[in-house]
C-alpha positions in Angstrom: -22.9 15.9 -13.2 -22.4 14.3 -9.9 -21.5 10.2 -10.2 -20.9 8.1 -6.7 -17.5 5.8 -6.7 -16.6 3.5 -4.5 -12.8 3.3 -3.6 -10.4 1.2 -1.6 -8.1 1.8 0.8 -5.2 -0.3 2.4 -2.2 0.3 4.2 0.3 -1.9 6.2 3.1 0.3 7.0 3.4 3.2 9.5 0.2 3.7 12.0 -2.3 1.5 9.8 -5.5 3.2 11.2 -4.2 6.4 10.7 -2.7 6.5 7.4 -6.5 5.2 6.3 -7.9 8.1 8.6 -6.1 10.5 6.5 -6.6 9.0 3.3 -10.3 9.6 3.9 -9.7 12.8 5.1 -7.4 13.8 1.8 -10.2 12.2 -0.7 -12.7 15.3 1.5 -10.6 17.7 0.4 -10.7 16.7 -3.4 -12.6 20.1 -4.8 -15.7 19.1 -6.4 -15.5 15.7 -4.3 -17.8 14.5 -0.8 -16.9 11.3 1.0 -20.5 10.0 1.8 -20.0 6.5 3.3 -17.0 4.9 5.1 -16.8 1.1 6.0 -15.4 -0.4 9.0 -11.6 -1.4 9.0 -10.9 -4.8 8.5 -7.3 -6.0 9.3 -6.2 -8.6 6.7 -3.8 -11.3 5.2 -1.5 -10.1 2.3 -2.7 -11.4 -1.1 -0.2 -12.6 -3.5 2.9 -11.3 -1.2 5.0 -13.2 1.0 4.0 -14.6 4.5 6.3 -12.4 6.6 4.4 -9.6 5.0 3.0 -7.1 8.0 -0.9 -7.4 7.9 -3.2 -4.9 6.0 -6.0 -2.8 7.0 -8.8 -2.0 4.6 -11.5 -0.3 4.1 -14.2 1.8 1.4 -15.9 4.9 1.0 -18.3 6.1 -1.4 -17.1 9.0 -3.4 -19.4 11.7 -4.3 -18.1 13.4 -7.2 -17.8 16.0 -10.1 -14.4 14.7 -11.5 -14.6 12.5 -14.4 -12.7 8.7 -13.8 -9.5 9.6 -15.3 -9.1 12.7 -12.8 -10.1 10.9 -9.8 -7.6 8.4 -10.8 -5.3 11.2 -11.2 -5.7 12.2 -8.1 -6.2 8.8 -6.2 -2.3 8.2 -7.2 -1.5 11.9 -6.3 -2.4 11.3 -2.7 -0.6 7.7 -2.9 2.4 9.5 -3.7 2.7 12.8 -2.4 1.1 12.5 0.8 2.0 8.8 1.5 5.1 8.6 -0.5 4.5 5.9 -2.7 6.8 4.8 -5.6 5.9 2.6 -8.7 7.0 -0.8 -8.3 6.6 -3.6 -10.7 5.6 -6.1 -8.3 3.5 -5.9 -4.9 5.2 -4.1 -2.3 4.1 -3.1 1.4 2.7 0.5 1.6 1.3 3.4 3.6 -1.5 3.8 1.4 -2.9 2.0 -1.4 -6.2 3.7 -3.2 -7.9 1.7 -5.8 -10.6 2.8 -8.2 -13.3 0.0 -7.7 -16.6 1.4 -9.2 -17.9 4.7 -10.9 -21.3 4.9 -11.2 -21.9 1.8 -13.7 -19.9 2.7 -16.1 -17.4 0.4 -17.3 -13.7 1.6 -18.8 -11.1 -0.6 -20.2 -7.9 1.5 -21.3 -4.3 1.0 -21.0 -4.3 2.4 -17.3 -7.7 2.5 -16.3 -9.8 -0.5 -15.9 -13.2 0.7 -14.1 -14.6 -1.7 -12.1 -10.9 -2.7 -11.0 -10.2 -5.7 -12.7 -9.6 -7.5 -9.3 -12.5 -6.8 -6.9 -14.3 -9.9 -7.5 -11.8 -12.2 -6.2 -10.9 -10.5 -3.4 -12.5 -10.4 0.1 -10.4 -7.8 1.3 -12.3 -5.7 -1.1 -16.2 -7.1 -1.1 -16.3 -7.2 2.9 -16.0 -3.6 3.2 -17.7 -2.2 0.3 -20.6 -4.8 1.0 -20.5 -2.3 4.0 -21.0 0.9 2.6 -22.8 -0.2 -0.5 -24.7 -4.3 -0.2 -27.0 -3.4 -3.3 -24.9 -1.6 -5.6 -24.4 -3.5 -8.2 -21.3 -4.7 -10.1 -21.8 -3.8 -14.3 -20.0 -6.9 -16.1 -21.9 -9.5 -13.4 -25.2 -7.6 -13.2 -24.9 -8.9 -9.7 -25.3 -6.9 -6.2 -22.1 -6.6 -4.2 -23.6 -8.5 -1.5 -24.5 -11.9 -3.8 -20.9 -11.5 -4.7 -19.3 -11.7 -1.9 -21.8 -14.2 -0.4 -20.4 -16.7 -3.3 -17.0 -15.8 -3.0 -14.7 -18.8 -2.5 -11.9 -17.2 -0.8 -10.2 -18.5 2.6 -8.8 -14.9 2.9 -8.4 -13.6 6.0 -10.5 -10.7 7.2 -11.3 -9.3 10.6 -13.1 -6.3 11.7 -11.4 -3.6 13.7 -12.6 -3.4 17.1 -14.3 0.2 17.8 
């Protein structure tokens, strides 16, 4: 059975652009896996890092997949770390790549490392703007609410800018 997820991508190290270019092109290549939507690129502020942190770029895709939650997560934080190189860290760090989990399908998961939809999402603009792309309507499971009502009642004064084609 085939389930759509939505995912996040960030990076603010190396060639930005690129490292999300190859993210995209990495999650293709996940057997049993189709990327099926892909957002603009917004460049934004660094939440809950320092100031002289470099600037972000993020986007979403919708996932079309085979692969139950625990697998794509699997091999969301395979592609962190093997292709990008990314190591644990406690505390926020800048990165090449940074893929989160945001939604799959409507179900919702709450496990010791799997939250599902990412426990985060609804704060952040960084996240809504882009997914609000790909996916306005979808809708959120805990809120009931359409990705688009939530970010249009977000109270956030993040920073986020669309990437000029």
């Amino acid at each position: 059975m085939e389930t759509e997820a939505y995912i996040a991508l960030g990076s603010n190290l190396g060639d930005r652009k690129l490292n999300l270019l190859r993210a995209v092109s990495e999650l293709g290549r996940l057997a049993g896996c189709r990327v099926t939507a892909i957002s603009r690129f917004y460049e934004t502020a660094p939440v809950g890092m320092s100031a002289e942190t470099p600037p972000f770029l993020n986007g979403a895709l919708r996932l079309t997949t085979g692969l139950g939650p625990r697998d794509l997560l699997h091999e969301l934080q395979r592609i962190e770390q093997q292709v990008f190189g990314r190591r644990a860290s406690p505390t926020a760090i800048s990165r090449r790549m940074d893929l989160d989990l945001l939604l799959f399908g409507r179900q919702v998961l709450t496990e010791p490392d799997l939250t599902v939809p990412h426990p985060r999402m609804l704060q952040r603009r960084f996240v809504l703007q882009p997914l609000a792309d790909i996916a306005p309507q979808a809708v959120e499971p805990l809120t009931g609410r359409t990705i688009a009502e939530l970010l249009a009642n977000l109270q956030s004064d993040e920073r986020v800018t669309p990437l000029e084609p």
